[in-house]
Each structure stands twice: as structure tokens, then as C-alpha cells.
C-alpha positions as CSV (number, residue, x, y, z in Angstrom):
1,X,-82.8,-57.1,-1.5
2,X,-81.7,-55.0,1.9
3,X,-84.7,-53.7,3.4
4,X,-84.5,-51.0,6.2
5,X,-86.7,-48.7,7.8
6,X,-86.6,-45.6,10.8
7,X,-89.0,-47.0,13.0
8,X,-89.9,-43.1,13.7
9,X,-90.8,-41.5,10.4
10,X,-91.4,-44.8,8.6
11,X,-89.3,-43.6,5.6
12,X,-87.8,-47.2,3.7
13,X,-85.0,-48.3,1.9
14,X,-84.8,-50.8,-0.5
15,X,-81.5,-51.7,-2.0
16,X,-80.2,-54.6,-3.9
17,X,-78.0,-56.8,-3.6
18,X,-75.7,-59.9,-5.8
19,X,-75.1,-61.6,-3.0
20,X,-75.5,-61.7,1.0
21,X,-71.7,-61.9,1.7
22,X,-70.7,-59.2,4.7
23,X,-68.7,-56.7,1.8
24,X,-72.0,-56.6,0.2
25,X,-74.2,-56.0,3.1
26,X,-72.1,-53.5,4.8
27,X,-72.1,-51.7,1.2
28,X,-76.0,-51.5,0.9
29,X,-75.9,-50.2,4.7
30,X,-73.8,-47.5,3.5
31,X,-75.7,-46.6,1.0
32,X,-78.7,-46.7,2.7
33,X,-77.3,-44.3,5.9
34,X,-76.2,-42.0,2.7
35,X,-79.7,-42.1,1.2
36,X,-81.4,-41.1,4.8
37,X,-78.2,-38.6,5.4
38,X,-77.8,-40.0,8.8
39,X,-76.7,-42.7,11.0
40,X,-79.2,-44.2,13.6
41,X,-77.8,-44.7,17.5
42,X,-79.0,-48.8,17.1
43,X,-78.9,-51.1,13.9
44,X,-81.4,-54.2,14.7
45,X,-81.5,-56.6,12.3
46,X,-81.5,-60.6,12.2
47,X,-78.8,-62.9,13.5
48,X,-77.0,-63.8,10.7
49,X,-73.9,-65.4,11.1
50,X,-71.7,-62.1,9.6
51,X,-73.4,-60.4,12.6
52,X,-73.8,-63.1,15.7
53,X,-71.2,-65.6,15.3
54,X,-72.8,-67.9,18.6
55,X,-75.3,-67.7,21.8
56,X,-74.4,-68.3,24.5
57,X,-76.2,-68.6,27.7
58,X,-79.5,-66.2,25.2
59,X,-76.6,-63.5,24.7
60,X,-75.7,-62.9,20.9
61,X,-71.5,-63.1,20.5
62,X,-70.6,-60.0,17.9
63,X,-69.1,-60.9,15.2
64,X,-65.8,-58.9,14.7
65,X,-66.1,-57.7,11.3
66,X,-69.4,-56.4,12.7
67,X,-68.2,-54.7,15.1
68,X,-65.5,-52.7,13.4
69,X,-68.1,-51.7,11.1
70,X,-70.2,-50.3,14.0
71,X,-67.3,-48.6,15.6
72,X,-66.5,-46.6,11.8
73,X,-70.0,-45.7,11.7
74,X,-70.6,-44.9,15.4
75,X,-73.9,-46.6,15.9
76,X,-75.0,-49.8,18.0
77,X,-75.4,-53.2,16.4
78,X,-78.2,-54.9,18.2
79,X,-80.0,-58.5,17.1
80,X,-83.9,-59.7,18.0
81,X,-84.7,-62.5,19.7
82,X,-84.5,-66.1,17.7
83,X,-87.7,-66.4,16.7
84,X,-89.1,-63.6,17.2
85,X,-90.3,-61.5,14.5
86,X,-92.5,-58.9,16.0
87,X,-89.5,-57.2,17.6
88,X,-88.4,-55.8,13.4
89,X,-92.4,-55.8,12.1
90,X,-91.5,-53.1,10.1
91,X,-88.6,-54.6,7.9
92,X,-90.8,-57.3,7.9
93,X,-93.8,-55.4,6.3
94,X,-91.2,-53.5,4.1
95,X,-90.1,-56.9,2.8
96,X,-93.5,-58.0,2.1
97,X,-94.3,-54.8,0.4
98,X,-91.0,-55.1,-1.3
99,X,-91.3,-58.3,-2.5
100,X,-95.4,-57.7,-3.9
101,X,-94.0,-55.3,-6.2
102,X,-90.6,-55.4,-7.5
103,X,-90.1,-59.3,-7.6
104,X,-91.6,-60.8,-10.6
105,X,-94.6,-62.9,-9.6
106,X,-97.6,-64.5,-11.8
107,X,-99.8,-62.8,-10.1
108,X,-98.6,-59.2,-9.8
109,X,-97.2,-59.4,-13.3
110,X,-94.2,-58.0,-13.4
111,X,-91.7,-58.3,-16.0
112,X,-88.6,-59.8,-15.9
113,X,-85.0,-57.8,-15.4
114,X,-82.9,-57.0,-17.9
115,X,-80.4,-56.3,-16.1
116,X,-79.0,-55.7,-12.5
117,X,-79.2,-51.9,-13.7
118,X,-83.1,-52.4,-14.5
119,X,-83.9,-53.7,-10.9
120,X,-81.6,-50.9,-8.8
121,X,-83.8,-48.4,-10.9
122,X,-86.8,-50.5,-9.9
123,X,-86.1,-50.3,-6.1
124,X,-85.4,-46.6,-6.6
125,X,-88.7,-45.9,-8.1
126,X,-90.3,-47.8,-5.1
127,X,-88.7,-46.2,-2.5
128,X,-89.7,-42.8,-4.2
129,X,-93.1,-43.9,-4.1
130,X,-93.7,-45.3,-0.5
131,X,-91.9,-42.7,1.0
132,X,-93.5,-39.7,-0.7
133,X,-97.2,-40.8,-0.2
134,X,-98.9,-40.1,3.1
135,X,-98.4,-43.4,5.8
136,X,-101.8,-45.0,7.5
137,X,-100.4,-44.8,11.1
138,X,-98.5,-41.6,10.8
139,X,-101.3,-39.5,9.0
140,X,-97.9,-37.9,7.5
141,X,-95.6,-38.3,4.6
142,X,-92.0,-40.0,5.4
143,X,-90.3,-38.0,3.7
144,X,-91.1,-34.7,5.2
145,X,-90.8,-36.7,8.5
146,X,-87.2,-37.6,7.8
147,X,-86.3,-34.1,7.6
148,X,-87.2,-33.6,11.1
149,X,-85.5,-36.7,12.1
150,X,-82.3,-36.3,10.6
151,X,-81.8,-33.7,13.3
152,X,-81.4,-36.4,15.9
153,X,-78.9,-38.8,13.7
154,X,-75.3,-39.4,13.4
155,X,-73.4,-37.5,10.5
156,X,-72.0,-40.1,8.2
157,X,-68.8,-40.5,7.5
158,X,-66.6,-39.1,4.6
159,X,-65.6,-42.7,3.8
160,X,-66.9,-46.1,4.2
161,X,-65.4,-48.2,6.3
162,X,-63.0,-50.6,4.1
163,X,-64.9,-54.2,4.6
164,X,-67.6,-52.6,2.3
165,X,-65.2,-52.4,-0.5
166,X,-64.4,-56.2,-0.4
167,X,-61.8,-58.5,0.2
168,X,-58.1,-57.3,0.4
169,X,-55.8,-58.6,-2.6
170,X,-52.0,-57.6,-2.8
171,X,-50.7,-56.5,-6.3
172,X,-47.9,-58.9,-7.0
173,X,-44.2,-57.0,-8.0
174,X,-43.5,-58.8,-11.1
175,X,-47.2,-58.2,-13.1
176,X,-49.9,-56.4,-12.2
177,X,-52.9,-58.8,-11.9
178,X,-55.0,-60.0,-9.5
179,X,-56.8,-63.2,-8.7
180,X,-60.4,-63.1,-7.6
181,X,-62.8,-65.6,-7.6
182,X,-61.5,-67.8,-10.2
183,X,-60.4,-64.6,-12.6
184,X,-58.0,-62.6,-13.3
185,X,-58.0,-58.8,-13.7
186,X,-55.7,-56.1,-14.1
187,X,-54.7,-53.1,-12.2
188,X,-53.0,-50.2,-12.9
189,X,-49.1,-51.2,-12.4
190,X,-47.9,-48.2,-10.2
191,X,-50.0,-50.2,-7.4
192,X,-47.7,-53.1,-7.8
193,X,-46.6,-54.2,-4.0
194,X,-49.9,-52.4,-2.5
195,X,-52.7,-53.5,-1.2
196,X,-56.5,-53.4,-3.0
197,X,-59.9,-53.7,-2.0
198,X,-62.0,-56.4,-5.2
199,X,-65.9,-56.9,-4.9
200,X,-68.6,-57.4,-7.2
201,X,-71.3,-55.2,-7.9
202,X,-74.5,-56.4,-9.5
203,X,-75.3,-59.4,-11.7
204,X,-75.8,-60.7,-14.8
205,X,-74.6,-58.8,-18.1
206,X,-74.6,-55.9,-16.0
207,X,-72.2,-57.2,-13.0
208,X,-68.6,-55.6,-12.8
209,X,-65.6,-56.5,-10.7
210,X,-64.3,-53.3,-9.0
211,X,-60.6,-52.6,-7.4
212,X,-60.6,-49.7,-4.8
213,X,-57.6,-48.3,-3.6
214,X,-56.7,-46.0,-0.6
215,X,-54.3,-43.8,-1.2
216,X,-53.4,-40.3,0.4
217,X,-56.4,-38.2,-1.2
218,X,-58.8,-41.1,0.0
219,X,-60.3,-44.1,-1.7
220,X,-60.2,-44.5,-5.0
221,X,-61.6,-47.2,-7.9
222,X,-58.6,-47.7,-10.1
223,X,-60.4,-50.7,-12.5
224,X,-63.9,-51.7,-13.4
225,X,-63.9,-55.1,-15.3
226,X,-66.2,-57.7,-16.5
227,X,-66.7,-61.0,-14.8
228,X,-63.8,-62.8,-16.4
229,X,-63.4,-66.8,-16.6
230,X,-60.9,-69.2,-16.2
231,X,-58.5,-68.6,-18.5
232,X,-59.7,-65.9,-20.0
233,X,-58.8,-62.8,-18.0
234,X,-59.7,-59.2,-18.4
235,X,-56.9,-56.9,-19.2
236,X,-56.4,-53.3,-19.7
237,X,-53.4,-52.0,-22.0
238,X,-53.3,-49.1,-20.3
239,X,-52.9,-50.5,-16.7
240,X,-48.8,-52.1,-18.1
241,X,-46.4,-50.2,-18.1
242,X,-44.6,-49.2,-21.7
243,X,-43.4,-52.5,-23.5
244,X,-39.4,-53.4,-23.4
245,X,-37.8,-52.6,-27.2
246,X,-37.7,-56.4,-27.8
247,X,-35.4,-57.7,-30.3
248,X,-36.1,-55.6,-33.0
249,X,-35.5,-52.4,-31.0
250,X,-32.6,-52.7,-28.0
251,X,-31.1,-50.2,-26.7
252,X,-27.4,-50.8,-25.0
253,X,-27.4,-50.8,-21.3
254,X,-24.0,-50.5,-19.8
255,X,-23.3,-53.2,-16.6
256,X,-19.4,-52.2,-16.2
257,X,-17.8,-49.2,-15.8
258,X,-16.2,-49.9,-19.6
259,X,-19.1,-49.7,-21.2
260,X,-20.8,-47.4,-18.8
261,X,-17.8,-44.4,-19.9
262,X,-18.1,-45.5,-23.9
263,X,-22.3,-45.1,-23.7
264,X,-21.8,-41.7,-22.0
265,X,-19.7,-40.2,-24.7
266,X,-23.1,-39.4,-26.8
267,X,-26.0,-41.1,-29.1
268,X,-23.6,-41.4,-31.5
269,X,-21.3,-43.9,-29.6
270,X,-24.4,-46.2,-28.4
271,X,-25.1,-46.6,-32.3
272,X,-21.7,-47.3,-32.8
273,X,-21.8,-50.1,-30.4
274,X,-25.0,-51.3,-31.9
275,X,-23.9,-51.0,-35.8
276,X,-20.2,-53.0,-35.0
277,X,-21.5,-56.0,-33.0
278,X,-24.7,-56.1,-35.9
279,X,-21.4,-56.2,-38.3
280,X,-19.9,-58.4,-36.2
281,X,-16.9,-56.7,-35.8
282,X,-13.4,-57.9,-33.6
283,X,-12.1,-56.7,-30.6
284,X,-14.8,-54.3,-30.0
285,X,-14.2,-53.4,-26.1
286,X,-10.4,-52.4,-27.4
287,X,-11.8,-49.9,-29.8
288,X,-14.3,-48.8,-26.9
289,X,-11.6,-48.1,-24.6
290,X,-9.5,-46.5,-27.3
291,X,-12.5,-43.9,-28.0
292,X,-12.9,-43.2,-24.6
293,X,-9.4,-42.3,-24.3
294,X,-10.0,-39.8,-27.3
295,X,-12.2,-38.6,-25.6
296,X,-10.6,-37.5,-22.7
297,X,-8.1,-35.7,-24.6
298,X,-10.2,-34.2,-27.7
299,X,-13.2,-33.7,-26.5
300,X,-16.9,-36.4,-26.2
301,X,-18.9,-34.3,-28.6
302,X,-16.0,-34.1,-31.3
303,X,-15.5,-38.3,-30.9
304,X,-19.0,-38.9,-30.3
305,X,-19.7,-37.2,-33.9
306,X,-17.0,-39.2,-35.9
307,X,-18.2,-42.4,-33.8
308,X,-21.8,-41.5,-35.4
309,X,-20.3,-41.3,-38.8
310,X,-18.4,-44.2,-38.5
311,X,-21.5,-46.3,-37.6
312,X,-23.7,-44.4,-40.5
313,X,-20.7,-45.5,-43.4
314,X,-19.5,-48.9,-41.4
315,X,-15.9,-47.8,-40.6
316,X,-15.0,-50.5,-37.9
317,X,-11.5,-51.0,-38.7
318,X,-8.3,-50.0,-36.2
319,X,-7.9,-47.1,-37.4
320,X,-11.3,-45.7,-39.3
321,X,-12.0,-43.6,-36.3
322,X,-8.9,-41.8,-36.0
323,X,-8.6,-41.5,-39.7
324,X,-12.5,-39.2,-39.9
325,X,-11.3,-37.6,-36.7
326,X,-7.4,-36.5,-38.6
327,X,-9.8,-35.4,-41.7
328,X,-12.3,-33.4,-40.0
329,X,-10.4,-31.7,-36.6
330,X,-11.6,-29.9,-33.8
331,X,-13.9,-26.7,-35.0
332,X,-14.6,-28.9,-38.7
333,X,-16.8,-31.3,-38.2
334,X,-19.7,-28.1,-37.6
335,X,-18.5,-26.4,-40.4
336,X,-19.8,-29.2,-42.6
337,X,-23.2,-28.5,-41.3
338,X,-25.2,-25.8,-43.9
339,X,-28.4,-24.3,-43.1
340,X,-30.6,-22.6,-46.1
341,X,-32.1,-19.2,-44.0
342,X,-34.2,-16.8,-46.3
343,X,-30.4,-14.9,-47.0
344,X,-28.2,-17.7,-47.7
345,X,-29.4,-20.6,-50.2
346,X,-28.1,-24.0,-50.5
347,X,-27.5,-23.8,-54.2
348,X,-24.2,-23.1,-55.8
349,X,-24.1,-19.3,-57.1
350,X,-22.2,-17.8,-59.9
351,X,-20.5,-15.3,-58.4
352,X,-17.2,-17.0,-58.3
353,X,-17.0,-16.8,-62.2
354,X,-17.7,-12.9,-62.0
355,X,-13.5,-12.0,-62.1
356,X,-12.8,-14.7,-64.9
357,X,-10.5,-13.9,-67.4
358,X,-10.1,-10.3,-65.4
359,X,-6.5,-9.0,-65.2
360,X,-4.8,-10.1,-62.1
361,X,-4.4,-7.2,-59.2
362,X,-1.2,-4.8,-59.2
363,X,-1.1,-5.9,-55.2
364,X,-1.2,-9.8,-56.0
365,X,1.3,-9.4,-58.7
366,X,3.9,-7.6,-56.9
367,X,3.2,-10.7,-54.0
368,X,3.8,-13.3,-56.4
369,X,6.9,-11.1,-58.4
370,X,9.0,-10.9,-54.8
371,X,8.3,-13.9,-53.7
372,X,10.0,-15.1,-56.8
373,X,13.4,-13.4,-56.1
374,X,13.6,-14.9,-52.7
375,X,16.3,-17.6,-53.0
């Protein structure tokens, strides 16, 4: 748990933590300057070694991860004295008071977590309660003391500094997982070649591994998993990108200039190309070139419609495609399109047998009679 305290109004802040690593500590600190809505001029705290890497000569060498922190934050990391635990006596008390309540114990008889979830709500309702009940030395409540003091603190900032979102992964090109800790987990693929920010958050059933990424609006979590095990890695279907066709389903892609001009003629030229090599047919890129030709000289969408018919009926001979193309000419092949519409059905009418057996027309007659005499 990450205990901290203003030394002025008294007001505490419990937080906990999965683990004491520096993403996880610089994340409760965070928080905690968040949850007091300020950020103190000096941090004291111990001399761990993610904050005092060495002494030397009684004076405490930063570390730099530290110190970066420090600089996003605009505050003063300071360390007490080896040994010396009167110089933070009120951590220490709020760790004492901290651990008399919230850790399970035989003798204040607490119950055992659930869950990582049950103990955050745990430390919330104790922080709620010690800071909102009147202090022996103060005479006054911390709570309304804060108020007073946040005057005098640091604004914090829009976004955390980055160590506080973990360690830095880079989304490999070819698939877009990520190794962490033993696991695998997936991102969303458009972040493939970027770089990513993994940590875990809290423990037991309740612990997630979660991906941050800074973009140009700002960080952003991208993926919340599980903890996943070796060889059993947590995936997302929707963080891959559409599937290829496969066997069952491919689509021609052109790589020459050949087939590039055949594919561009229309749909009905691609199915063409997929119907005659499925038939197995001979001397395919001939024909290919041949319809291309046509064409050039009668048009795409007239060739790429008798290509389509071609590959619907399984004409691949020499000359199938110029035979539908001699039956059906320019301006034909729509006309064998009909369309019902509320005034013109699709059935056959009888008003072609209304003039049968009717006498032939004086004006035809005459047509036929001189046409007769010419020689």
C-alpha cells in the first residue's frame, strides 16, 4: 500500500498497489497528487533504490527515472536520513493506522479480499474516514484543511508523465502482439511499428494487463487483457485486421502490366480469369491480350459484359468471345436487360393476336404489289 500525507492539513492517502516496481509507484503518486488536486514543492519519502541509486560521501545520488518524474511534475524529490524514521513520522503513523485496519489480522478481524477491486474500495473508504473526522493535534478536520492548502500547491498536470504507464514495447510490423512478462497480448493493428506503454494493474482475478498509447489527442488505453500464460495468449478479433479470402475466396491481383490492363477492363473480366484457369483452360494470357485489344477498339464495358457471359456459360474456346460479341453488338447487349415498372410487366400480352386474320392494309398492299414488278 502507498501511504502519503501533507504534513500541514494532515489529510492521507492510501492507495494500493500489485507491486513496488517504479511504473507502479509513480502511478499511485499520480493518483494520489490527483486525489489532493495539487502537487507539493518537496516529495520525501525512503531511499529506495528506484529513488537513490547510491551515497556517497551521506549525499543520496537520484535516480534518473526519479528525476524525470520530478521534472514532469514540478516538485522536489528529497530522501530522510538512513535510519532515521522520525524525519516521515507521519507516513509512518499512516502506515500503522493503515495497516490496523485494512490488512486482515487475527486480531482486528478483518475479512479476506475478494479481489484487488474489494481492497481499492477498502482504502477509499478509509481515506474517507480519517480525513473527514476532526484530527487530535489540529483540533480541525483534514479535509476542510486541504481546501485551504490547495491554494499553495502545484497544478497537476493534464497527463502523467509516461514511466507511470509502464514499460515501452514496440508493435512488431508483421502481427500485432506484444510480449510482456511471459504473455502475449494483442493490440489494435493500426499501431503496428509504434511504440506502447504495458503495465499491470491490480491482482488476483481482478488484475488486467493494460497498453497505453500516445497519440496526437493525448494518451490513450487501446487494450485491457487478462493475465495470459505461456502459451496461451489473449487475443482480440477485433484488434486484426480483415482476414485474406483464403483458398476458397481469391480474388486476382495483377503483378504485370498484362494482367494489370485485362483486370481493369471490369468485374466481368476478373471472373473470367478466375472461371478459365478453374476450367483449366489453354493459352489463357493469349486470349487476355486478345480481349484487351477488343477493348481498345469496341469499347471495356461492351467486352467486359460478353467476358462475364462467357465465364457464366463456360465459353473458353478461340473464338467464343468474339462469337457473343458478333451476336449481341454494340447498343444490344442492354437491350436484353427488362425491367417490370408498375406500367410495363414482364409477361407476354395478347395484343399481338388483336389484327389476326384481319385484312391486310391498302398501304402495305400496294408496297408489296410494286415491289413485285421491279425486275
Amino acid at each position: 500500500m502507498l501511504c502519503a500525507w501533507l504534513a500541514w492539513c494532515r489529510f492521507r492517502v492510501v492507495i494500493p498497489l500489485r507491486d513496488r516496481t517504479a511504473p507502479s509507484v509513480y502511478a499511485g503518486l499520480d493518483r494520489a497528487f490527483r486525489r489532493i488536486g495539487g502537487v507539493p514543492t518537496y516529495l520525501l519519502t525512503d531511499n529506495e533504490k528506484m529513488v537513490t541509486t547510491e551515497h556517497i560521501a551521506s549525499v543520496a545520488v537520484r535516480n534518473p527515472g526519479v528525476v524525470s518524474f520530478a521534472r514532469h511534475y514540478g516538485l522536489a524529490v528529497k530522501t530522510c536520513l538512513p535510519a532515521d524514521p522520525a524525519t516521515k513520522g507521519g507516513v509512518e503513523n499512516t502506515v500503522k493506522l493503515a495497516k490496523a485496519d485494512l490488512v486482515p489480522t487475527d486480531h482486528n478481524l478483518a475479512a479476506h479480499y475478494d479481489s484487488f477491486d474489494d481492497l481499492e474500495a477498502a482504502c477509499t473508504a478509509f481515506c474517507d474516514q480519517v480525513n473527514t473526522r476532526i484530527h487530535r493535534t489540529t483540533r480541525r478536520i483534514p479535509a476542510d484543511m486541504l481546501a485551504e492548502e490547495r491554494l499553495h500547491l502545484h497544478p497537476v498536470p493534464a497527463a502523467p508523465h509516461t514511466v507511470t504507464w509502464g514499460v515501452t514495447r514496440i508493435v512488431p510490423d508483421n502481427t500485432p502482439m506484444i510480449c510482456f512478462e511471459n504473455g502475449q497480448y494483442s493490440v489494435p493493428h493500426t499501431l503496428r511499428g509504434q511504440t506502447v506503454w504495458v503495465r499491470a494493474h491490480g491482482a488476483g482475478a481482478g488484475e488486467r494487463i493494460i497498453f497505453v498509447h500516445h497519440g496526437d489527442t493525448g494518451p490513450v488505453e487501446v487494450a485491457r487483457h487478462r493475465r495470459a500464460r505461456p502459451g496461451s495468449p489473449q487475443i482480440c478479433d477485433e484488434h486484426f485486421p480483415p482476414a485474406p479470402a483464403g483458398v476458397l475466396g481469391r480474388h486476382p491481383t495483377p503483378r504485370t502490366d498484362a494482367e494489370r490492363a485485362f483486370c481493369d477492363i471490369g468485374a466481368g473480366a476478373r471472373l473470367w480469369l478466375c472461371e478459365a484457369a478453374e476450367a483449366g483452360t489453354g493459352k489463357i494470357r493469349v486470349k487476355m491480350e486478345h480481349a484487351v485489344s477488343l477493348a481498345k477498339l469496341l469499347g471495356a464495358e461492351q467486352v467486359d459484359w460478353a467476358l462475364g457471359h462467357a465465364a457464366a456459360y463456360g465459353r473458353f474456346a478461340e473464338g467464343d468471345l468474339m462469337a457473343i460479341l458478333d451476336a449481341h453488338p454494340a447498343g444490344a447487349a442492354s437491350d436484353l436487360t427488362h425491367r417490370a415498372d408498375e406500367s410495363r410487366p414482364l409477361a407476354q400480352g395478347t395484343a399481338g393476336w388483336a389484327r389476326f386474320g384481319a385484312p391486310i392494309p391498302t398501304e402495305l398492299a400496294d408496297t408489296e404489289g410494286s415491289g413485285a414488278t421491279e425486275p
